[in-house]
C-alpha positions in Angstrom: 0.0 0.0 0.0 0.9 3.4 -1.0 1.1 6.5 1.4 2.1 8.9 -1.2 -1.1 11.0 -1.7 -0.1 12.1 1.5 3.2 13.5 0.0 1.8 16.8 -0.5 1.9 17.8 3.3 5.7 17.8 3.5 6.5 19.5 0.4 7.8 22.7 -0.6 4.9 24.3 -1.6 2.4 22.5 0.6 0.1 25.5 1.1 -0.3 25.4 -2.4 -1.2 21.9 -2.9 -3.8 22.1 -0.2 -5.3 24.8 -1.9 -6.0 22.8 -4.8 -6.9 19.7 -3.2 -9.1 21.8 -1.1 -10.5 23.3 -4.6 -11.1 19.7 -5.3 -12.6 18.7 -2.3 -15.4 21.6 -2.7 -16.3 21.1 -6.4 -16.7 17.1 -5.7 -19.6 18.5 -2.7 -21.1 20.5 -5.6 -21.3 17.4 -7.7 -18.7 19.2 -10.3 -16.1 16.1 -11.1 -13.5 17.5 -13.3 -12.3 20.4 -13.3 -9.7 22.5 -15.8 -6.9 24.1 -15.1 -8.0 27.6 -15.5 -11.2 26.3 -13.0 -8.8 25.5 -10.8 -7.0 28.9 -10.4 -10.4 30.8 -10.5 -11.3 28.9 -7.0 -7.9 28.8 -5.8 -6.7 32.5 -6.8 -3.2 31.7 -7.6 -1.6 34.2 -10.2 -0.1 32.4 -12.8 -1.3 29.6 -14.8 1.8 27.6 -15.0 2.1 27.6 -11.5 -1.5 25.4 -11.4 -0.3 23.5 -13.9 3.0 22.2 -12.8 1.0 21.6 -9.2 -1.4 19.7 -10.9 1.0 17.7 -12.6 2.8 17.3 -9.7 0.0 16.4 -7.9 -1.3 13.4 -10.6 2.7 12.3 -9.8 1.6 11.6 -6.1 -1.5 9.9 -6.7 -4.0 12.6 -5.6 -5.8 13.5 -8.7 -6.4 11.9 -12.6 -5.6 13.4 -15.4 -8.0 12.4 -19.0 -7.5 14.6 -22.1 -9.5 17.4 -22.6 -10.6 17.0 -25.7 -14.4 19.2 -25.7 -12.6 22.6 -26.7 -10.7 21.4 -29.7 -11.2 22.9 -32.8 -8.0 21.9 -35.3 -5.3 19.3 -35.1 -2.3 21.4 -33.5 -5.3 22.0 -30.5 -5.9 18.1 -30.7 -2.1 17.2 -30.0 -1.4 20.3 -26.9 -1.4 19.1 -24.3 -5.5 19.5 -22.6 -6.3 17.8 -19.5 -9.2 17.9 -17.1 -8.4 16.8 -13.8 -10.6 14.7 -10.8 -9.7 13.4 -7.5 -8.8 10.2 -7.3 -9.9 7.0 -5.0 -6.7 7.6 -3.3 -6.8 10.9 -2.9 -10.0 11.6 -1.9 -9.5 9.0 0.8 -6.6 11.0 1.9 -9.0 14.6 1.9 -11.3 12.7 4.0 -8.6 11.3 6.4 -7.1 14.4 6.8 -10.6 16.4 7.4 -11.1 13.7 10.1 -7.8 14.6 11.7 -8.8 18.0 11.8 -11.9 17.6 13.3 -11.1 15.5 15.8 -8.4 17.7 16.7 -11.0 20.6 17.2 -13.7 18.5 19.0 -14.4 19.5 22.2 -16.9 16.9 23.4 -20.2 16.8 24.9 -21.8 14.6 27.6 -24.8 13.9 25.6 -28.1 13.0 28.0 -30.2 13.6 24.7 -28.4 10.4 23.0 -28.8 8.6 26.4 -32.6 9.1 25.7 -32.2 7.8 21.7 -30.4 5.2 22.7 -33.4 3.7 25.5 -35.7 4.4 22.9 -34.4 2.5 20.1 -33.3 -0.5 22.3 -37.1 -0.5 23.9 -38.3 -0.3 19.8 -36.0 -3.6 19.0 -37.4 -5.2 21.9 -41.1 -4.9 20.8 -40.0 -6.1 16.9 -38.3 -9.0 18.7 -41.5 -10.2 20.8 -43.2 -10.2 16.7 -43.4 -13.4 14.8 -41.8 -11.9 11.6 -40.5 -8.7 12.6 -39.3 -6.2 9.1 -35.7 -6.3 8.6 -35.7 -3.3 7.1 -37.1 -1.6 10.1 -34.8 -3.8 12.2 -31.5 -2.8 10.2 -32.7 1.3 10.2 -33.3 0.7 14.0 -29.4 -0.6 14.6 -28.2 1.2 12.7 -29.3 4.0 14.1 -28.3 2.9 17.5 -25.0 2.0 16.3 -24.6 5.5 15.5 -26.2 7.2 18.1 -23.8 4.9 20.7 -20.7 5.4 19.2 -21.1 9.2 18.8 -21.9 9.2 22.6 -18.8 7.0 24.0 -16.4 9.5 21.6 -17.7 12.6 22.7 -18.0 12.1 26.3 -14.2 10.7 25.8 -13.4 13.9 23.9 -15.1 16.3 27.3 -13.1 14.1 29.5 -10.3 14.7 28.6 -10.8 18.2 27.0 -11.7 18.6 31.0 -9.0 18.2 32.3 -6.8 20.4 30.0 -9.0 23.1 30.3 -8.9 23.2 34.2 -4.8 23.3 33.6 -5.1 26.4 31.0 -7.1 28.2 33.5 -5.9 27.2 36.7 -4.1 30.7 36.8 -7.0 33.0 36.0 -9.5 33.2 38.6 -12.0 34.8 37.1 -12.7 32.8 34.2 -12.3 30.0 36.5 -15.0 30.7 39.0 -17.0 32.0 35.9 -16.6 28.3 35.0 -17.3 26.3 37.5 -20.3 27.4 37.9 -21.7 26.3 34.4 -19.5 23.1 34.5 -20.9 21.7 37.7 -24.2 22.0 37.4 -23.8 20.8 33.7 -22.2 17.6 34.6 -24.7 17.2 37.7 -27.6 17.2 35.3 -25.9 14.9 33.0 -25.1 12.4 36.0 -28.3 12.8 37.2 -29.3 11.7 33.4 -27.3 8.7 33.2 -28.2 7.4 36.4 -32.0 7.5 35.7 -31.6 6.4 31.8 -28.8 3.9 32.8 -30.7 1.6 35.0 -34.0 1.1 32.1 -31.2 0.7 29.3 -29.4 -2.2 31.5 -32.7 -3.9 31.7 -33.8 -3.6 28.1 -30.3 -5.0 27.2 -30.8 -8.1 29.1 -34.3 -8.4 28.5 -32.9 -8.4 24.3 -29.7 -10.5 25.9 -31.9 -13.2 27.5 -35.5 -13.9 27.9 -37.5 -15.8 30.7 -37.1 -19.2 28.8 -33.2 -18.8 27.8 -33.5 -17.4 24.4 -31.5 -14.5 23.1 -34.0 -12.1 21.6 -31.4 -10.0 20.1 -30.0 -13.0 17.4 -33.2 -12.4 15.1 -32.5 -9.5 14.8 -28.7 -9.5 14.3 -29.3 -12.2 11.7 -31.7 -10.0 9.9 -29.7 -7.3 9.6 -26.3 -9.6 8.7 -28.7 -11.0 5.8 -29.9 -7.4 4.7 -26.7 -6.2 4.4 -25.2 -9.0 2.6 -28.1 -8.1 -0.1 -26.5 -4.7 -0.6 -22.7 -6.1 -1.3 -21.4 -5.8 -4.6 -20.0 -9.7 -6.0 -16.3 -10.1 -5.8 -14.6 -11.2 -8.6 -11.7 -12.6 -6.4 -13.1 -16.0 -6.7 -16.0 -16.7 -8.6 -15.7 -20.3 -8.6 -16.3 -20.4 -5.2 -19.9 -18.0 -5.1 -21.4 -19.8 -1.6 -18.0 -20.2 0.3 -17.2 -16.3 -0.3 -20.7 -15.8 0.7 -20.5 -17.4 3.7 -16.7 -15.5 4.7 -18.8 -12.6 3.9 -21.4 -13.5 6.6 -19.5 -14.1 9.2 -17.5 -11.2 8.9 -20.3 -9.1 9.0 -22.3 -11.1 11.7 -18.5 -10.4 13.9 -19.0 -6.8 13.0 -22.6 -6.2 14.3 -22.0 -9.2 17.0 -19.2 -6.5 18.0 -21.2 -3.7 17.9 -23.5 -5.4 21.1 -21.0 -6.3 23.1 -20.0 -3.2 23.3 -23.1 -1.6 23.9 -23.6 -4.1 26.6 -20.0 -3.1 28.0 -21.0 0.3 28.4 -23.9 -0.3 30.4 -23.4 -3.6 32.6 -21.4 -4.3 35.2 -19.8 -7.5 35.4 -18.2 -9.3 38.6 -14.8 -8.7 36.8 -15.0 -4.8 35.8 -17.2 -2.2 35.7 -19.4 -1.0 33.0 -18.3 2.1 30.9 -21.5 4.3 32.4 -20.1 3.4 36.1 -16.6 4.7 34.9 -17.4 8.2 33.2 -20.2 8.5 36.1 -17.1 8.6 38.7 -14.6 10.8 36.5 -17.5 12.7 36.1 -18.0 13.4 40.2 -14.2 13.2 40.3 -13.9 16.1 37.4 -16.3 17.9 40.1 -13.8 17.3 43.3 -10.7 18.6 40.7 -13.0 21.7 39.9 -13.3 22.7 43.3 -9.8 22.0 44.5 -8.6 24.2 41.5 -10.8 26.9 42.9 -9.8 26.0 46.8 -5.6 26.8 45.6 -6.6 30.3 43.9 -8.6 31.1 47.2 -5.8 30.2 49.3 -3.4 31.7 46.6 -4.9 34.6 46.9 -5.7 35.2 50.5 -1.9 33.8 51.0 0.0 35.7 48.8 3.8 34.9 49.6 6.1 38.2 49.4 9.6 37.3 49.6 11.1 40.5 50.7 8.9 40.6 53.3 9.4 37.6 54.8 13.2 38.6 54.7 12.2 41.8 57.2 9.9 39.5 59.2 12.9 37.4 59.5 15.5 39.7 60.5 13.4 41.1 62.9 12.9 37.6 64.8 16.9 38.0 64.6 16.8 41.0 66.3 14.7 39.7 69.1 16.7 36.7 69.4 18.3 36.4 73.1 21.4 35.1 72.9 23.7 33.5 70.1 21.9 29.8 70.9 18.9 31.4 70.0 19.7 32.6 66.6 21.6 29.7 65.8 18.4 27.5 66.5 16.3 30.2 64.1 19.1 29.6 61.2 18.6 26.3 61.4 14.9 26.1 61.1 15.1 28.9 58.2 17.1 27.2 55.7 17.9 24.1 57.4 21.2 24.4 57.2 22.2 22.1 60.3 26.0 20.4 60.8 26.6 17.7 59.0 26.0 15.3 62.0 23.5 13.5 61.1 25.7 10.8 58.7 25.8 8.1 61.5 22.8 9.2 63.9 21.6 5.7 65.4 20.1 5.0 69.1 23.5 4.2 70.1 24.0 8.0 68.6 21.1 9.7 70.2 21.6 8.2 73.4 25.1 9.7 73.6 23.6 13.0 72.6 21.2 12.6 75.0 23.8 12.2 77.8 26.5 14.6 76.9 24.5 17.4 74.9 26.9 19.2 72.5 26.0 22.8 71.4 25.7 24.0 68.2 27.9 26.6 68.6 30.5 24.3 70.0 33.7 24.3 67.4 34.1 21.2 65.4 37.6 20.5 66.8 36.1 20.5 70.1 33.4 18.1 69.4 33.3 14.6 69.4 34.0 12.8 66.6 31.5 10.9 64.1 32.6 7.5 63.5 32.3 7.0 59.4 32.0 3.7 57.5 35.3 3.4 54.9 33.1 1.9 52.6 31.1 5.2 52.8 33.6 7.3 52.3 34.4 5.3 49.2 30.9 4.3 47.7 29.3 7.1 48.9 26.8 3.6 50.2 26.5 1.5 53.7 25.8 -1.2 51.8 28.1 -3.6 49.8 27.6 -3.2 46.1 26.6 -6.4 44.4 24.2 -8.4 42.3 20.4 -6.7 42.3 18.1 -9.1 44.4 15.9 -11.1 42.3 11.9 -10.2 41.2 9.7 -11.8 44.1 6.5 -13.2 42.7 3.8 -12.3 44.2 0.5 -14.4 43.0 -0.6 -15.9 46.6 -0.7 -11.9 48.0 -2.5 -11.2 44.3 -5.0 -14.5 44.9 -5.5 -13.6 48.5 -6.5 -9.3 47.5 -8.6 -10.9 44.9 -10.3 -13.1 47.0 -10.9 -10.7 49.1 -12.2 -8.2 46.8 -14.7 -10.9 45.7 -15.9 -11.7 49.4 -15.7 -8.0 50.4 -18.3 -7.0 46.8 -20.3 -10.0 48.0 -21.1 -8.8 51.3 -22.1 -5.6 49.6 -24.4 -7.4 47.2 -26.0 -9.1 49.6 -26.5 -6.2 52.0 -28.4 -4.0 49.6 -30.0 -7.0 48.7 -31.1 -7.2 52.4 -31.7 -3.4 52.7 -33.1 -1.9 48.9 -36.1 -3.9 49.1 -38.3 -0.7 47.7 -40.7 -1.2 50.6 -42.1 1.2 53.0 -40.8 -0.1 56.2 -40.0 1.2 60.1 -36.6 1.7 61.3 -37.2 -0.2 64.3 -38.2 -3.1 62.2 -35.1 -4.1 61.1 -34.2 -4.8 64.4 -30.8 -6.6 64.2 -28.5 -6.2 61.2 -25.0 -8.2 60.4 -22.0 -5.3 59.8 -22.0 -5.2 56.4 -25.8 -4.0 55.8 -25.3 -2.1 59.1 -22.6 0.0 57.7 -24.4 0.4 54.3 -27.3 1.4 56.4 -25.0 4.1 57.9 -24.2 5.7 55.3 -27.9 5.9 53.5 -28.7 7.6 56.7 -26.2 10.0 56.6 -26.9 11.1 53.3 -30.4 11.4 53.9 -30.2 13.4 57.2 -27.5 16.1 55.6 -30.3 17.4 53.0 -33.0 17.2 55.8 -34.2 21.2 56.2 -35.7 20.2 59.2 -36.0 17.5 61.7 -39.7 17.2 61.5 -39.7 17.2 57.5 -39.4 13.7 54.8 -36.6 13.9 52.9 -35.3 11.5 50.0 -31.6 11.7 48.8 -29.7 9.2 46.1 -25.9 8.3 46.8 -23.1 9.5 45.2 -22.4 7.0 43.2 -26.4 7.5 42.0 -27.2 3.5 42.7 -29.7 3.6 45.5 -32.4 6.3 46.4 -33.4 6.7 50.4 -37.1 8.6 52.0 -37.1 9.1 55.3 -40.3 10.3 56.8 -40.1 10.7 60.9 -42.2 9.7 63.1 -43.3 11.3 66.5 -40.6 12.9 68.6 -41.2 10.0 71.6 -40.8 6.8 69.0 -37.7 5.3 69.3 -35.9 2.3 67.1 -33.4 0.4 67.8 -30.7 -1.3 65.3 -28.7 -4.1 67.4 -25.1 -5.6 65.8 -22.2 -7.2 67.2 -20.3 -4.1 67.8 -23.4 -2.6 70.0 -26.9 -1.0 69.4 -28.0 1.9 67.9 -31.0 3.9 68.8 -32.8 7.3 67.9 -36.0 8.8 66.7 -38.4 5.8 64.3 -38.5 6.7 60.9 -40.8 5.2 58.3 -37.9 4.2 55.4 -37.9 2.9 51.8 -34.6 2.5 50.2 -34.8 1.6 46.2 -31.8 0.1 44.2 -31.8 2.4 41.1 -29.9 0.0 38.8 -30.7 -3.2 38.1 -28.9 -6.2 39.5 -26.2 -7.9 37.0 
């Protein structure tokens, strides 16, 4: 395979040749094919003629365009033998224009977190699962439908790649100016709060409408009709190969699996994006956290130009603050002590400090301003002196392996998420219950309990009022609605018992179970 269509870029005069190619690129969008030379330097405004010419020529060297005779205009035989051409892009070269727009393009995107494509995408999964509960359901309505979905997904997953990390760029660039900053933050929070607030409400019915088309109540897999109408509609549309005619129903069948892969491929990662499995999370989970985490970096950035600016460090100042404590130093011991914590320049003593060391120092104190002949000696290793190291120099110890500690965090990740699992399965019943029914609770649902409690409570406006808050993490929803001021509940576990004001409580998981 060729690159050299892409030649043009490095060249001398590669302004120019983008001009024309550009020239190129806009008469093709108008449906004009060919163009002449003197077309050419009419859209491009070059001056001379020749100068189109010999780029042209140049350019039908590299690939990018395709030079036929022009033969419309002539009108004797010395016109028939000059030289004519009209020029058109060629396959190569227009895949190059298109290649290069694309570079462009994506180096300009800045990215959106798209809730309205969170909304497409439930409705055109919920409109494949009604055409999979039909008896013949219409491929082509069934292709347009995944199609469309394909689309829709894939231009969501890029662009909330392209904000995430456009994010945190542009929190670098203006991490100095305070404010644009503020200005900022204040249209960036409660954007990405409504989109979170988005996906975790849209995330939940698109998880179940994935596993409904992923598996049905009897085992089926609702979702293979469909992908096997769409493999077989395609195939319809492909023009025949000539690369081995002899062989029509085996290149057919190639054919059909590599498109069945493809849209097989397409699924999976749809189904990747929005279910969690025991091994990883889903994709939602993930930009729902760097979203929350893109919120915490937001508000650091503004907590360092608050304390920057209430903070402000003046150097010659400090100098005059320092001089004075100099000043009000004492005795020599004094200032000697204030040197030292200053610019911690201390006596080199400190090589062979050990217990043995400090209890010496301890015993027989030795001043600072105490003359280094005077002092005691420090006792130095030879082989530091001549190393510059304690240690003997030698082989590098060998690579421990550590896959029992790996199996052992593993295994204890995996007993640590079931616990988890099985306390909001003991707690997220969606049932209007009493606190003082639940009576005694093992740690792991009372901890979880703890903390739904705590979030609740913090948005309460008053003790006497109901009040519903969701996690952080947007998976489970608690109401709280208190009872009189003399009910009590209390919550016994092995660490002790809690009690407080009763509470009538409904805690709802907000995303299905995988």
């Amino acid at each position: 395979m060729s690159y050299s269509t892409f030649s043009h870029l490095v060249a001398d005069k590669a302004a120019l040749y983008r001009r024309i190619m550009a020239a190129f690129v806009d008469a093709k969008a108008h449906f004009t094919v060919h163009l002449r030379p003197e077309d050419v330097r009419e859209r491009t405004g070059i001056d001379t003629l020749e100068d189109v010419q010999a780029a042209l020529a140049q350019l039908v060297a590299w690939g990018n365009l395709e030079a036929d005779p022009d033969t419309s205009r002539v009108t004797s035989v010395e016109e028939f033998y000059r030289a004519r051409f009209l020029y058109q892009l060629t396959r190569a070269g227009e895949a190059a224009e298109q290649a290069l727009q694309v570079f462009d393009r994506e180096l300009g995107r800045r990215g959106a977190l798209q809730a309205v494509a969170l909304d497409d995408i439930r409705l055109r999964l919920q409109s494949l699962l009604e055409l999979s509960r039909q008896a013949h359901p219409d491929a082509t309505q069934t292709q347009l439908l995944l199609r469309d979905l394909t689309h829709v997904f894939s231009d969501l997953a890029e662009n909330a790649r392209a904000f995430m990390s456009g994010l945190s760029r542009t929190l670098e660039l203006r991490g100095d100016d305070q404010q644009a900053l503020i200005a900022y933050k204040e249209r960036l929070i409660g954007y990405i709060e409504r989109f979170i607030g988005d996906l975790v409400t849209s995330s939940a019915e698109i998880a179940g409408t994935i596993r409904a088309l992923d598996r049905d109540d009897d085992g089926r897999r609702p979702i293979t009709p469909l992908l096997r109408l769409a493999v077989e509609r395609e195939l319809d549309d492909l023009a025949p190969d000539l690369a081995d005619p002899l062989d029509i129903d085996a290149a057919r069948d190639a054919e059909r699996r590599r498109v069945n892969a493809h849209w097989e491929g397409h699924w999976e990662g749809l189904k990747a994006w929005f279910l969690d499995r025991p091994e990883r999370r889903s994709q939602a989970s993930l930009l729902r956290a760097q979203a929350r985490r893109s919120i915490s970096q937001m508000l650091e950035a503004v907590q360092r130009l608050n304390e920057r600016r209430l903070g402000r460090s003046d150097r010659s100042a400090d100098f005059r603050a320092l001089a004075r404590w100099f000043l009000e130093c004492e005795n020599d011991d004094q200032a000697h002590r204030l040197w030292r914590a200053a610019f911690g320049l201390g006596p080199a003593r400190h090589l062979g400090v050990d217990a043995e060391t400090l209890a010496q120092w301890r015993a027989d104190p030795v001043p600072a301003s105490q003359p280094w002949r005077d002092a005691p000696p420090l006792r130095i290793s030879p082989r530091l002196r001549a190393t510059g190291s304690y240690q003997k120099r030698g082989a590098m110890p060998r690579l421990q392996r550590r896959d029992r500690e790996r199996a052992f965090l593993a295994q204890q990740m995996s007993r640590e998420a079931a616990e988890t699992r099985a306390a909001r399965a003991a707690l997220a019943t969606g049932e209007m219950l009493r606190l003082s029914e639940l009576d005694r609770l093992d740690p792991g649902a009372f901890s979880l309990l703890l903390q739904l409690l705590g979030d609740a409570l913090s948005h309460a406006a008053h003790p006497d009022h109901a009040v519903a808050a969701t996690t952080g993490d947007g998976s489970l929803r608690i109401e709280m609605e208190p009872l009189g001021a003399d009910t009590e509940a209390a919550i016994r576990t092995e660490a002790g018992t809690l009690s407080g004001r009763d509470y009538r409580i409904r805690i709802t998981e907000l995303e299905a179970a995988p």
